[in-house]
C-alpha positions, 0 to 999 in steps of 0.5 A, spaced: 375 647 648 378 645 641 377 637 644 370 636 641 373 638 634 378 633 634 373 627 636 376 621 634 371 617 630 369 610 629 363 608 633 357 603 634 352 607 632 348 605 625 346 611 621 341 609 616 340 613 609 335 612 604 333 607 600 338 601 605 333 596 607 336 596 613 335 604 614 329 606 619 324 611 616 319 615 620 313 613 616 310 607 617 311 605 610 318 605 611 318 600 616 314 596 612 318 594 607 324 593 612 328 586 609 330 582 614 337 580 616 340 573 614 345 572 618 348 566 615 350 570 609 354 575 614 359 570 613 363 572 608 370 574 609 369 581 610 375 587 609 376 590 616 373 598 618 378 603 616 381 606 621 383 613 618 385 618 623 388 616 630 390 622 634 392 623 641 393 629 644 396 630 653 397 637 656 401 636 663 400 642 667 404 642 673 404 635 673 396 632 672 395 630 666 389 632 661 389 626 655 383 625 650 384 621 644 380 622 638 379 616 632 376 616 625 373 609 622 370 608 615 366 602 613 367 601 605 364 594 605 357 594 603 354 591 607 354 593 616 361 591 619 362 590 627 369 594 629 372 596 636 375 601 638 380 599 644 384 603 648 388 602 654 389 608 660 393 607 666 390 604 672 390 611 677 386 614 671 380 617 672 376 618 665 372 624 665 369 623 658 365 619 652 362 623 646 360 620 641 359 624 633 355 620 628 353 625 622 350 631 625 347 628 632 352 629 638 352 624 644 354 626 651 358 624 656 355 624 662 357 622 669 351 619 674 351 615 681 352 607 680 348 603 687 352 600 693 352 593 691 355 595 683 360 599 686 363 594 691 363 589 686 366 593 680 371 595 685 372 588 686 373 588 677 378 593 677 382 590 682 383 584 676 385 587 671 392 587 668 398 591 669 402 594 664 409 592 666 409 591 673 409 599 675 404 602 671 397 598 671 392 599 665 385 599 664 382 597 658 377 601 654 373 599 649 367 601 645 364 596 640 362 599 633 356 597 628 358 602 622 353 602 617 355 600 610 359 607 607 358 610 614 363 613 618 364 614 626 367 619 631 368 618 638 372 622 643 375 619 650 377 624 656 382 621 662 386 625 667 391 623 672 396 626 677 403 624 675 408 619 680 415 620 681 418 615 681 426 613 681 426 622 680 422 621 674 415 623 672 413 618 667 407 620 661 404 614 658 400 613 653 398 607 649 399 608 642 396 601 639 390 603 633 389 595 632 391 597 624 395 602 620 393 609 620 393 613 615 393 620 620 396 618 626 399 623 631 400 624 639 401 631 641 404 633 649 405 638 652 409 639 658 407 646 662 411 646 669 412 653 672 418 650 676 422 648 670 424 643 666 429 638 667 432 632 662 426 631 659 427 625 654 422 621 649 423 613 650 423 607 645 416 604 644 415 600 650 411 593 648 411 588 652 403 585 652 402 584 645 404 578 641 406 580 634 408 587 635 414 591 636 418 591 642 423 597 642 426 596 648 433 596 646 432 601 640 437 607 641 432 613 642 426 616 640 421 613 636 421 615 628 419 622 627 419 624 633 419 632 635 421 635 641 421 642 642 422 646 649 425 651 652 426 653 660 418 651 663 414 649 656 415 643 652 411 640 646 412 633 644 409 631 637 410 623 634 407 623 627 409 617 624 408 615 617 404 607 615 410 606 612 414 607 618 408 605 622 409 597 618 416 598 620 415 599 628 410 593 628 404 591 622 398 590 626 398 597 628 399 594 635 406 600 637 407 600 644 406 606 649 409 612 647 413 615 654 416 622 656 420 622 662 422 628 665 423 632 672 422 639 675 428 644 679 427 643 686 431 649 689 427 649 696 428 644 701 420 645 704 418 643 696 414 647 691 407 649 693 403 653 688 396 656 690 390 658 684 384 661 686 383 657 691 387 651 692 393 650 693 398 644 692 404 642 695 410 638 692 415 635 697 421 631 694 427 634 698 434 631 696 441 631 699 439 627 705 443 622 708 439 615 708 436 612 713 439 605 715 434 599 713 432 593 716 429 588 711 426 581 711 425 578 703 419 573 703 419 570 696 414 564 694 418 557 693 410 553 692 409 548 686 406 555 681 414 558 682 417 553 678 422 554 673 423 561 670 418 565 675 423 562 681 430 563 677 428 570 676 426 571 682 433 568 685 437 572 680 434 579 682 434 577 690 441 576 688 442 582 685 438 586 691 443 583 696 449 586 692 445 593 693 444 593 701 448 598 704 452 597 710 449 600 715 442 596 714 440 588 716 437 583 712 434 576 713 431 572 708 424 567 708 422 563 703 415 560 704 411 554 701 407 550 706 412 550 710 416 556 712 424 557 711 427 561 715 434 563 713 436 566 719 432 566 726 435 574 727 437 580 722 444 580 720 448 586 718 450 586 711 458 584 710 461 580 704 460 573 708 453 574 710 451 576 703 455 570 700 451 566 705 444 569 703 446 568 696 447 561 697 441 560 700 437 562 696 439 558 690 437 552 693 430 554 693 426 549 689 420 549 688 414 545 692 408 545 697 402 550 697 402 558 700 403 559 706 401 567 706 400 567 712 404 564 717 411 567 712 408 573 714 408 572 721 416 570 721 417 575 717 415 580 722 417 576 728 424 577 726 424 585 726 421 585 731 425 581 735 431 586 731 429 592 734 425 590 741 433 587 742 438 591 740 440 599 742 440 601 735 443 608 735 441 610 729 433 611 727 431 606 721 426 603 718 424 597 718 421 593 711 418 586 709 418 585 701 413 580 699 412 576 693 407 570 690 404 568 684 398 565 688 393 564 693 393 563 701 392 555 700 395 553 707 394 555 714 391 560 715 387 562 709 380 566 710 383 573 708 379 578 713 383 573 718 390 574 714 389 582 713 387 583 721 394 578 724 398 582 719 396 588 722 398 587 729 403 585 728 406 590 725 403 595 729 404 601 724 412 600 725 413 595 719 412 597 712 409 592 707 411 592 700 408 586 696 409 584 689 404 579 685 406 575 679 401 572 674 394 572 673 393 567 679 395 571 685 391 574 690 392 582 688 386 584 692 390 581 698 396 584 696 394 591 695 390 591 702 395 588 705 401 594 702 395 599 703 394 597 712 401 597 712 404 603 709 408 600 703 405 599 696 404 593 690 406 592 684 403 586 679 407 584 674 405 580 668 406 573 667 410 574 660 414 579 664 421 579 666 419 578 674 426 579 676 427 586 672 421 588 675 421 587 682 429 589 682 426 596 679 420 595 684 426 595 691 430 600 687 423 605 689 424 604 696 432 603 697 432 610 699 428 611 704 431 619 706 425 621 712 421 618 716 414 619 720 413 626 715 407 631 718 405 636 714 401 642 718 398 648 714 394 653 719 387 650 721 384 656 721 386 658 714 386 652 709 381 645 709 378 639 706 385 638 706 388 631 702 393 627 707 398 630 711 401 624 714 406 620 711 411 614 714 416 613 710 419 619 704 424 615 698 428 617 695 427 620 688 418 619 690 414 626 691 409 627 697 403 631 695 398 635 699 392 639 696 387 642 699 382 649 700 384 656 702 377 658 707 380 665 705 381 666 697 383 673 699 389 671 704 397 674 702 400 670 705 400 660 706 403 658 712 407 651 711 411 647 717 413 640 716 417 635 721 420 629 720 425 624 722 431 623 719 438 617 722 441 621 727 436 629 728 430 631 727 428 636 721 423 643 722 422 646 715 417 653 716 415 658 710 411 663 709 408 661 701 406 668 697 398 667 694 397 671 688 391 672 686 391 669 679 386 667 674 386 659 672 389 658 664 385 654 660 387 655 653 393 649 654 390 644 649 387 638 652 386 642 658 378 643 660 375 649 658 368 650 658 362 646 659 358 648 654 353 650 659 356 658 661 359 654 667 367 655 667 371 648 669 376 648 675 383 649 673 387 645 673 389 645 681 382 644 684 381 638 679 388 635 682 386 637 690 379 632 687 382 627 684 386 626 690 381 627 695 377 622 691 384 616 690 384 616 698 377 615 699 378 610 695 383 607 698 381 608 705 374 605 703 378 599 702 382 599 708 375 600 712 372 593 716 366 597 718 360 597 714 357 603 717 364 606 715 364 604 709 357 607 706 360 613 709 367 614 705 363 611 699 358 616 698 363 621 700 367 619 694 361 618 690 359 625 691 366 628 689 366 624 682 359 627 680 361 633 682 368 633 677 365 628 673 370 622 675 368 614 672 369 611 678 368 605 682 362 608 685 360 612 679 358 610 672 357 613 665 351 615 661 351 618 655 346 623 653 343 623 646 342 631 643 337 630 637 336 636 632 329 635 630 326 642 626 331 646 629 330 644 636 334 641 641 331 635 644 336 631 650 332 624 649 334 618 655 341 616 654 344 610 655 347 609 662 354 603 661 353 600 668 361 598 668 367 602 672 374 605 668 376 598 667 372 597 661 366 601 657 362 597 652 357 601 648 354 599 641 348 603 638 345 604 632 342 611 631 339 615 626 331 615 629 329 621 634 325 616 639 329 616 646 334 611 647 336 604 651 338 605 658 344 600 660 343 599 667 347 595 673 350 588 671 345 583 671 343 578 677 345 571 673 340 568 679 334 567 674 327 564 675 326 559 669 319 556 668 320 548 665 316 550 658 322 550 653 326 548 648 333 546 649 339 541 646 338 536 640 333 540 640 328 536 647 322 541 647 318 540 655 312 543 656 309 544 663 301 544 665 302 547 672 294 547 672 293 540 671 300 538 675 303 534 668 310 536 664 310 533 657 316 532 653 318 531 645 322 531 640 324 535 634 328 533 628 329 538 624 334 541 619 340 546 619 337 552 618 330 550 618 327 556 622 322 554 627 316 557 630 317 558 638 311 563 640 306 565 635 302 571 638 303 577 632 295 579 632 296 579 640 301 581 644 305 583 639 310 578 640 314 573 636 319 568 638 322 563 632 329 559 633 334 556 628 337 550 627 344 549 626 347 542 625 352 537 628 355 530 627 351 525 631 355 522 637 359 515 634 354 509 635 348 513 635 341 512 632 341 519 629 345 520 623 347 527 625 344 532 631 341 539 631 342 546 636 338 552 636 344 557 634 340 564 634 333 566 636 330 571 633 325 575 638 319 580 634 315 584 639 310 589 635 307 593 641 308 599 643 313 600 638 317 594 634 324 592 636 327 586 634 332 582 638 336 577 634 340 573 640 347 568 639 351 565 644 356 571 643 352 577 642 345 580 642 343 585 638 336 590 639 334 594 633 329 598 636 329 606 635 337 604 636 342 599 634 345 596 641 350 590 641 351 587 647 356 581 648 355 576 651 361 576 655 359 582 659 353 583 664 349 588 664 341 591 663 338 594 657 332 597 657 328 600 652 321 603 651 318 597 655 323 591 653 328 590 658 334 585 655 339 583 661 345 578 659 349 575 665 356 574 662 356 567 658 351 564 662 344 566 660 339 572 655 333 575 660 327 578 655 321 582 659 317 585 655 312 590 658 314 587 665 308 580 663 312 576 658 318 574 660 323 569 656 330 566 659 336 563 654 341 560 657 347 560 653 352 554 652 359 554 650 364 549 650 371 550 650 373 544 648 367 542 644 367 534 640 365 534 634 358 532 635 358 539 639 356 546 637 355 552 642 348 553 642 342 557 646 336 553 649 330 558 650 325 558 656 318 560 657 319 564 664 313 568 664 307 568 659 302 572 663 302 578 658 300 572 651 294 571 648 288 566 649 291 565 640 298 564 642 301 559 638 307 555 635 311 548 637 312 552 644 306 557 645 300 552 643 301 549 649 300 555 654 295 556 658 292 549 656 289 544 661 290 537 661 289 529 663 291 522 663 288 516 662 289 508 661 286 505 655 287 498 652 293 498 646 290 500 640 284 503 643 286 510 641 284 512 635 291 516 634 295 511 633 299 510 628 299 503 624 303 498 628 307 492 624 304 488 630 298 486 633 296 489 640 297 484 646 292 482 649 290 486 655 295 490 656 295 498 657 296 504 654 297 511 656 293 517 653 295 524 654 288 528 652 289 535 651 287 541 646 283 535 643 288 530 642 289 524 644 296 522 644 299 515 646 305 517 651 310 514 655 314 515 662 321 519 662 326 522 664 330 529 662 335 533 664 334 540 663 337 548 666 344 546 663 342 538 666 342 542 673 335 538 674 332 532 672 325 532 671 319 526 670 314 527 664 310 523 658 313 523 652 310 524 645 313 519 640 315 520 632 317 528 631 309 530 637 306 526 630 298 528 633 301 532 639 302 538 636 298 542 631 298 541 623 305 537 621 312 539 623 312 544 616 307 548 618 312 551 624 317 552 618 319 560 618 322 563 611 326 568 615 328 570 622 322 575 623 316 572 619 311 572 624 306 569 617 302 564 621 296 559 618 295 555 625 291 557 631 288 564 631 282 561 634 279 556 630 275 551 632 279 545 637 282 540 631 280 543 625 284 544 619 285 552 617 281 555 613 285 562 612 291 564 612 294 570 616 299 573 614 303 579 617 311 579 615 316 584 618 
């Protein structure tokens, strides 16, 4: 609807105008007088892009939550700027949407299928990200930006989700954190609930994750110039501050989240069931019930990795928790690091004795060992078991394990499926695991099957968080538990594909949903019947649900409207019965151990997620490229982000109308490297497969020189130069200081010219568009026959036209000693697409033949002047090739990041007599020359007579 007017601004597209030298044309002409970039005058102290509006817009309606997010940027420097736009959604999020607007061309957002592999690796990824305090996780947008100079940029991000009640509370979250004060900064909810309102009420800035920014944890109310208007069933909630009240909150514009939190009227004891055009919804949350008894064992992690504050404050909650127990529920405690610690060797009732004993118990913990999950595990279950096996208990109740751990299973049994299958046994369904993981280290994947096989939930809390709050505010999720065995029936006949109907436990101040498809839309009536347990009786509560006929409202703003392509979006109840139906195919594609199981839930929900346009772990986003063009419409190739909702990386340059790169599936860091490259100091080898010889040499250039690498502009097309950056020499050294190739810069004139400029940190394709990559993040670009793919922090694949490929490996050093510098070593992978005429220190060699004689010492005529005479009768090595007659010597080198050690004769003196000309001659006068005055086909040996000369 209106979301598309309110496209947030600030993207990675480049436009180019008239008369930038870096602006593309669509002449010939133009492209001519392109000047290349000089990276080291990028340097200069730069004034970050101007963010100048920030907005943030949430309709809630019947608690599942459209949110888009729009944001302007504007370059005012004169020269391009990198800018990143971050933006962080709750982990049970689905985005929906990416458009990008740069000037009047519109990038679409696009849904497609993502291949199995990449799937369950992703799934893996989003498993890993962080978690916002413990009980609400986050992902992490981010759209990196190259703003041309005086530019501006638009962008939009759409992400829906189905509220959670916790502690009787839903909560809304949004993450109001710009990265720099905003002139226009503005977050506007709206709150429709038929069911009416209840204590609805706006929270402090919540932030605790970010350094140097606010937190507002204890601030007595709202944040500053906050507006609630609401009556009995809608809500409008509007913040809008000020930079000035912006600075006053936090001066990196890092704010913190902007919570609402609010509940509903609950009159009917069998819930809130709401039925639209098809779908219906059911919220059960019955109140007024007497709580069920609980047995409960806490298991808490005492291995080394807990010492100090991450155990006191685990002690401090336990203590707090034990206060908490009821009398009719029973306890016992495991503390678990090699060894097993178990308080007690039966549950005990909760008295003051015994909960004085616990305490106690529990402060004299101390940390040591390793982490036996496992077998913790094992004794916490064997003590319920025994419990309920061993006593006539009068009362139903239910039987927990609260688990917390900082790490991964280091003792015993470790092999995870191995830990995941004893767990379930021995539960039997009958135990619930809860789980909470601290830190950075801990297993979460683990925890979170583990909670998913036996019916509990997990939290991760952050390592700067307060543990202790956390897992107190965790169990006070599940101290109540009101109901358990919970089955919800709707007539077979009348209503399918519904979502689970099923549940082991109802706690207090939590919701059961269901959501599901009437068969008959015409139907007046919905038949509901659910069955439950409570502590002493057996609950059955039937209704017969009115189905009006209604027409789906999407005038809320933030609510999906319309395609655009005459196709009206599903209201609000079918995207909420998909999204559902989505979460647990997931879910249950976790839990599954059968691969053939497995594809089936994974292409199930993949096909779900296309339909409603859900990036999910199966799915991924492609952003579609509309060009105006003589007053047609023409949709080009997109740009495919092969990465799940965790993180999106896009970077683009924009303003030609030729179809743009694709970015594809993360790339396979497993490359095959030729020994034909350049690398270190900088050590150059040259392989000879025909005649079965490696040479090798050395170059000792200056920093900044710019070397030719590959020469082939008048034959393939393709142009490979380096440059050297400098470092000290190691202390004692024979250098005085050492140099590194710190860029390659890589032409390729054919079929189209890109240019591709490649650093240890970031890789830039200039082509029909402008693509930054980070080195950091994998994946595959392909555009109009080049194919660039990264593998994170380890190497830069470029194929061109699928003949000529280059790998370069990139090295980073964390601690790096003075003498070291990150640098990039550059290898000859595939040459078969270069020409006879291919020249440069690396490229003059290819395809050559090559031999090895023994002569006399001073026999050959390319020695250089010796201060001694020769002795007499001793042998010399001559290596003959291109015509050239050049004394070597045997050696060894180490290449592929000192993985391989290799044999090979070495040319002295700087490849004096090896290479062709002198070390000048291979000397560029800026990254993309492609001037040559070697090779070309003149005769073996001789001098150029021409000078050929084709500049970028």
């Amino acid at each position: 609807m209106l979301l598309l007017l309110v496209l947030c601004l600030g993207l990675p597209l480049r436009t180019g105008s008239q008369g930038e030298a870096w602006s593309w044309g669509d002449t010939s002409e133009q492209v001519g007088l392109r000047v290349p970039r000089q990276p080291r005058l990028l340097q200069r102290l730069k004034t970050k892009p101007l963010m100048t509006e920030f907005s943030i817009k949430s309709t809630i309606i019947s608690r599942y939550a459209f949110t888009t997010v729009s944001c302007r940027m504007m370059n005012r420097a004169s020269e391009d700027q990198d800018a990143e736009f971050q933006m962080q959604i709750p982990a049970a999020a689905f985005i929906t949407n990416f458009t990008m607007l740069i000037g009047d061309k519109l990038y679409q957002g696009e849904i497609t299928e993502r291949g199995r592999k990449n799937g369950d690796r992703v799934k893996e990824k989003r498993n890993k990200t962080a978690e916002d305090n413990g009980a609400e996780g986050t992902d992490t947008f981010r759209a990196t930006l190259v703003i041309p100079s005086k530019g501006k940029a638009a962008f939009l991000l759409s992400y829906e989700e189905l509220l959670q009640r916790r502690l009787g509370k839903y909560e809304h979250v949004v993450s109001v954190r710009p990265q720099q004060l905003v002139g226009r900064l503005t977050v506007d909810v709206t709150v429709l609930e038929r069911s009416g309102i209840v204590g609805l009420e706006v929270l402090p800035l919540r932030n605790s994750r970010q350094k140097g920014s606010a937190r507002a944890e204890d601030d007595p109310g709202p944040p500053p110039s906050t507006v609630i208007n609401q009556n009995e069933t809608f809500a409008k909630v509007g913040f809008k501050p000020t930079v000035v009240q912006q600075a006053k909150i936090a001066q990196n514009g890092i704010l913190g989240d902007f919570i609402i939190r609010y509940d509903v009227n609950r009159e009917q004891r069998i819930g809130d069931i709401q039925v639209l055009n098809g779908y219906f919804v059911h919220y059960f949350a019955p109140k007024d019930l007497p709580p069920l008894p609980k047995n409960v064992v806490f298991v808490f992690d005492t291995s080394a990795s807990m010492v100090g504050t991450k155990l006191q404050q685990t002690r401090d909650a336990l203590t707090t928790i034990l206060l908490d127990l009821r009398p009719q529920d029973h306890f016992s405690i495991i503390g678990f690091s090699n060894r097993i610690k178990v308080w007690k060797d039966h549950l005990v009732p909760v008295t003051p004795n015994n909960i004085i004993d616990g305490k106690f118990y529990i402060h004299l913990m101390s940390p040591s060992g390793g982490t036996d999950i496992n077998g913790a595990l094992q004794a916490a279950i064997r003590l319920l078991n025994n419990y309920v096996s061993h006593n006539d208990i009068e009362e139903r109740s239910v039987s927990l394990v609260i688990f917390l751990t900082d790490g991964k299973p280091t003792v015993g049994e470790t092999h995870v499926p191995k830990i995941l299958n004893n767990t379930k046994e021995a539960a039997q369904g009958r135990i619930c695991i809860f789980t909470v993981g601290i830190g950075n280290d801990v297993d979460f994947r683990l925890l979170e099957k583990l909670s998913l096989d036996n019916c509990g939930l997990t939290r991760r809390v952050l390592e700067e968080e307060d543990a202790g709050a956390q897992l107190i505010g965790f169990y006070d999720e599940i101290r109540t538990p009101l109901l358990f065995n919970i089955r919800i029936d709707y007539p077979s006949g009348l209503v399918e594909h519904a979502t689970k109907t099923v549940f082991p436990n109802y706690f207090n101040g939590s919701e059961i949903v269901i959501a599901g498809k009437l068969v008959d839309r015409k139907m007046d009536q919905l038949h509901v019947e659910v069955t439950a347990s409570n502590s002493k009786k057996f609950i059955i509560l039937k209704t017969d649900v009115p189905v009006e006929p209604q027409k789906g409202g999407h005038g809320a703003p933030g609510s999906p409207s319309s395609r655009g392509d005459g196709k009206e979006d599903p209201n609000h109840i079918e995207r909420l019965w998909s999204y559902l139906t989505v979460k647990e195919l997931l879910s249950s594609w976790l839990q599954s151990d059968s691969e053939q199981e497995k594809e089936r839930l994974r292409q199930k929900a993949q096909d779900l997620a296309l339909t409603y346009h859900f990036l999910t772990p199966f799915t991924s986003m492609k952003l579609r490229k509309p060009v105006l063009q003589g007053g047609t419409l023409e949709v080009a190739r997109g740009m495919s982000a092969a990465t799940g909702p965790e993180t999106v990386m896009q970077s683009l340059r924009g303003s030609t109308m030729q179809p743009g790169p694709v970015l594809k599936k993360p790339y396979d860091p497993r490359v095959k490297l030729s020994k034909t490259s350049v690398d270190g100091d900088p050590h150059f080898v040259v392989d000879f497969p025909l005649s079965k010889l490696t040479v090798c040499f050395n170059i000792d250039g200056q920093p900044r020189d710019i070397l030719r690498l590959v020469s082939d502009h008048m034959g393939s097309g393709v142009t490979v130069n380096g440059e050297l950056i400098g470092a000290p020499a190691p202390p004692n050294g024979h250098k005085k200081q050492r140099t590194y190739f710190g860029t390659i810069t890589i032409l390729v004139n054919r079929p189209e010219r890109s240019y591709l400029e490649i650093t240890p940190r970031r890789v830039i394709l200039d082509g029909s568009d402008r693509l930054v990559l980070p080195c950091n993040q994998s994946m595959v670009v392909e555009s109009r026959g080049l194919e660039v793919a990264v593998s994170a922090n380890a190497n830069v694949t470029v194929t061109i036209q699928g003949t000529i490929a280059f790998v370069v490996l990139i090295h980073l050093y964390k601690k790096p000693a003075p003498f070291q510098r990150n640098h990039l070593g550059f290898y000859i992978s595939n040459s078969k697409g270069l020409s006879s005429n291919c020249h440069g220190l690396l490229g003059q060699f290819l395809n050559q033949e090559t031999k090895l004689t023994t002569e006399p010492v001073g026999h050959s005529t390319n020695l250089t002047n010796s201060p001694l005479p020769p002795a007499e009768g001793m042998l010399e090595t001559i290596l003959q090739v291109k015509g050239h007659r050049v004394p070597v010597v045997w050696k060894q080198r180490k290449i592929y990041n000192g993985e391989e050690q290799i044999d090979c004769w070495f040319a002295r003196n700087n490849a004096a007599k090896l290479i062709d000309g002198v070390y000048k001659d291979y000397l560029a006068s800026h990254p993309f020359d492609t001037e040559t005055t070697l090779g070309l086909g003149q005769p073996t040996g001789s001098e150029p007579s021409a000078l050929i000369k084709d500049s970028a």
